[in-house]
C-alpha positions in Angstrom: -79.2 59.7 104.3 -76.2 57.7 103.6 -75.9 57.0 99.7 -73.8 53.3 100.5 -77.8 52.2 102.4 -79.2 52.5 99.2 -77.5 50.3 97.3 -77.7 46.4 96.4 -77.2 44.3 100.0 -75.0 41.7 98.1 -72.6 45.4 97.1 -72.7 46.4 100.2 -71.6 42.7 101.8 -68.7 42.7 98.9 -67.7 46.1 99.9 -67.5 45.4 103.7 -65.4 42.2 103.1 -62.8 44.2 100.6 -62.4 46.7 103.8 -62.0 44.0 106.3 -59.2 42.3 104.3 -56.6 44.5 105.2 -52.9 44.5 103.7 -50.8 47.3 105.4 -53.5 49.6 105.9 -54.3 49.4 102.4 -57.4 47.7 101.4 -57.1 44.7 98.8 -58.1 44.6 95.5 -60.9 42.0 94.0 -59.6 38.6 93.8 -56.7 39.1 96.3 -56.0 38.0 99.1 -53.6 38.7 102.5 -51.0 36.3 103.1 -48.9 36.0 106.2 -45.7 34.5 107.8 -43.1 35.0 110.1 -39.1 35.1 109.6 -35.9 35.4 111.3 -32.3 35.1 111.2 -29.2 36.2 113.6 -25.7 35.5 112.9 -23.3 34.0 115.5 -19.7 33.2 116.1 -19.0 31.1 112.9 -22.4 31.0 111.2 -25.9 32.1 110.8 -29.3 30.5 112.3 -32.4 30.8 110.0 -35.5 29.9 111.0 -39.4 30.3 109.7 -43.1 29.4 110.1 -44.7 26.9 108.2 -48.3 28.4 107.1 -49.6 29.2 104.1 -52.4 31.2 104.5 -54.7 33.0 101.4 -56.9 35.4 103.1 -58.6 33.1 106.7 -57.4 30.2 104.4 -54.7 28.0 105.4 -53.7 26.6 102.2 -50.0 24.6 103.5 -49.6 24.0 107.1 -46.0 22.4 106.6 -44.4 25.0 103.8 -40.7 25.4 103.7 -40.0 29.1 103.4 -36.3 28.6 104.1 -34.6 28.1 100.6 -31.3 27.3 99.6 -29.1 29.6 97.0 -25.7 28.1 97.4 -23.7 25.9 99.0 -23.5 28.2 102.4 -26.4 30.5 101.2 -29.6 30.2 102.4 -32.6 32.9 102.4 -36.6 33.2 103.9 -39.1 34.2 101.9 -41.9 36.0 102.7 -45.0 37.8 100.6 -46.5 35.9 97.8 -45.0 32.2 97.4 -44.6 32.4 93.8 -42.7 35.3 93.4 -40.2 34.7 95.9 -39.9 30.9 94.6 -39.3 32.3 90.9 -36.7 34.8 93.0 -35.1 32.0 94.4 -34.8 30.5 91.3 -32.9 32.8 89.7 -30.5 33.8 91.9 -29.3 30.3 92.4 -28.7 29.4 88.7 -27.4 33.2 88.9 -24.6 32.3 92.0 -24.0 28.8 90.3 -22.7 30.5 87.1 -20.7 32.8 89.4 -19.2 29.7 91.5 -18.0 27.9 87.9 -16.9 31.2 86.7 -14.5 32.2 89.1 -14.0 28.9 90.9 -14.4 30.0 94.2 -18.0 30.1 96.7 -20.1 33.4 96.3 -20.1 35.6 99.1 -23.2 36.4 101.1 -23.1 40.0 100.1 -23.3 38.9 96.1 -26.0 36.7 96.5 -28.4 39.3 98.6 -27.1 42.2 96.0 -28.5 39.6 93.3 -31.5 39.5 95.5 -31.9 42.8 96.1 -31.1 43.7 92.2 -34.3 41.6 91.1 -36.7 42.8 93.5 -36.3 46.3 93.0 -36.0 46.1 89.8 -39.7 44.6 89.3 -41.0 46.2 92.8 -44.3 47.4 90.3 -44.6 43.3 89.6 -43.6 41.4 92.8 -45.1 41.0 96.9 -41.5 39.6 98.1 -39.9 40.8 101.3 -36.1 38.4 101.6 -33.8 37.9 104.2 -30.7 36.0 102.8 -28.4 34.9 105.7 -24.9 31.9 105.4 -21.2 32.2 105.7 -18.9 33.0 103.5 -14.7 33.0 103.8 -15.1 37.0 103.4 -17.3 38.2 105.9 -18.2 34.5 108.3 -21.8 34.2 109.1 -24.0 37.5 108.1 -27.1 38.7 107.2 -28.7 40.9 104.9 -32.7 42.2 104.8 -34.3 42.8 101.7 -38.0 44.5 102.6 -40.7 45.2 100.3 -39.7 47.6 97.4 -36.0 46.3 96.6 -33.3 47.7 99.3 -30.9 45.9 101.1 -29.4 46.5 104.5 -26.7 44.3 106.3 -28.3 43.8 109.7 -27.1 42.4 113.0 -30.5 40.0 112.9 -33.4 40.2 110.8 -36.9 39.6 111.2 -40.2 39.7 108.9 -43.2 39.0 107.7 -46.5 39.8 109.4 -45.8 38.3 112.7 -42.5 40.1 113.3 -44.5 43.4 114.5 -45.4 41.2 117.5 -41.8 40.5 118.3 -39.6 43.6 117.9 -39.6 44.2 121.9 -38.5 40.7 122.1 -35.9 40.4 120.0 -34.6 43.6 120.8 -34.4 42.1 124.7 -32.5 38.4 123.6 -30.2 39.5 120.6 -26.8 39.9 121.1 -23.6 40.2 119.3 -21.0 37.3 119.5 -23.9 34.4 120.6 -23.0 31.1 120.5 -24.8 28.9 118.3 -26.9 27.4 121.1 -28.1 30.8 122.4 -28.8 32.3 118.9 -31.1 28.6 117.7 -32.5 29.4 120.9 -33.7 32.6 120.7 -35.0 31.7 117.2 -37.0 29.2 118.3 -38.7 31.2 120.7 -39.4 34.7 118.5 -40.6 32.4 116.0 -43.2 30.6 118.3 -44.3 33.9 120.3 -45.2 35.8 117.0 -46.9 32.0 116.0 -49.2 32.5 118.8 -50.3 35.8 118.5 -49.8 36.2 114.6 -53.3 34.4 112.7 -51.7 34.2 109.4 -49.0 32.2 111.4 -48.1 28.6 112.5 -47.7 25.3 111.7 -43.6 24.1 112.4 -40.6 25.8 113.3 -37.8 25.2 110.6 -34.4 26.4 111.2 -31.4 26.2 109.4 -27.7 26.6 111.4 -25.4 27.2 108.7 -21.2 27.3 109.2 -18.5 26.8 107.4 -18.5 22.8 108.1 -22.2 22.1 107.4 -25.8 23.2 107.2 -27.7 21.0 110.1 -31.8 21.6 109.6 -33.9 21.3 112.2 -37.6 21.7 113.1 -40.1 21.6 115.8 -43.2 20.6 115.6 -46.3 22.6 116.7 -46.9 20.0 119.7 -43.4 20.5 120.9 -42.8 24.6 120.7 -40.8 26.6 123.7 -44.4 29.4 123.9 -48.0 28.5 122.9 -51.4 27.7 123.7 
């Protein structure tokens, strides 16, 4: 006889919830809940393009349909957040009074590289504390467009594009079959727009809007589409 069948139903109903609620194979804690999004960005010739989802989701809950998850840090410095909305909003928050200091200080923009190292710096240093996976993507007079990944746990790799967040494991194959070094900045919003809206259909904890964000060394020209109006979906 199986010692769960003999205790209380309303245990056992508590018990089968906490394993359905899955976050990476690991099951959730009481009072948690799985969140969900979907990130991207891929540098071109001159620049960067960023672009996210716009859901909100706590546990089956969609708590924000029209969140913006691409913040600003600097001037020419943007970043996605994914994980828990409060931490990477604090994270945010820091480094861009951090990079402001920087920019007064030595009277010239922060570089791409400083600002995700900032990033980076925080994260891992209270990985025990924080649910925040990063990409931070812009241009800078050093390096032009670039970006940088900063996963769950605090390290930092410069990548030729990025992706993340729970949709992303539907769309490696198809990134990995448009991405291409030296795009022009048509080709790389393009292939943004439609990652984002394949892992949107097939990713529950993602949805809502496309935003992007094309940043150069001229401007930073935000766009987005709404869910009516996307290049792949039901």
């Amino acid at each position: 006889m199986n010692q769960f069948s003999s205790y209380p139903t309303e245990y056992k109903m508590q018990q089968n919830h906490v394993h359905r609620e899955m976050y990476n194979g690991h099951p959730l804690k009481p009072g948690e809940v799985s969140t969900g999004t979907t990130i991207m960005a891929i540098p071109f010739e001159g620049g960067v393009v960023l672009g996210a989802d716009s859901r909100v989701s706590t546990g089956v809950y969609v708590a924000n349909r029209v969140s913006d998850k691409i913040s600003a840090l600097h001037e020419r410095i943007w970043c996605c957040r994914s994980g828990s909305a409060a931490d990477t909003q604090a994270l945010t928050d820091y480094v861009r009074h951090y990079l402001a200091q920087l920019a007064v200080e030595t009277g010239r923009l922060p570089t791409v590289k400083t600002a995700a190292h900032l990033m980076r710096r925080l994260c891992y240093n209270n990985k025990d504390r924080l649910l925040a996976g990063v990409i931070v993507g812009g241009w800078d007079p050093v390096e032009g467009g670039s970006v940088y990944n900063i996963p769950l746990g605090g390290s930092m790799i410069k990548m030729p594009f990025a992706i993340g967040g729970s949709g992303s494991t539907y769309i490696y194959g198809l990134v990995d079959s448009m991405a291409k070094e030296n795009m022009t900045k048509e080709e790389a919003l393009s292939v943004v727009k439609k990652c984002i809206s394949h892992a949107m259909a097939r990713d529950g904890s993602s949805g809502g809007i496309i935003r992007t964000v094309t940043v150069t060394e001229e401007s930073n020209e935000r766009e987005y589409i709404p869910g009516d109006k996307l290049p792949y979906g039901p």
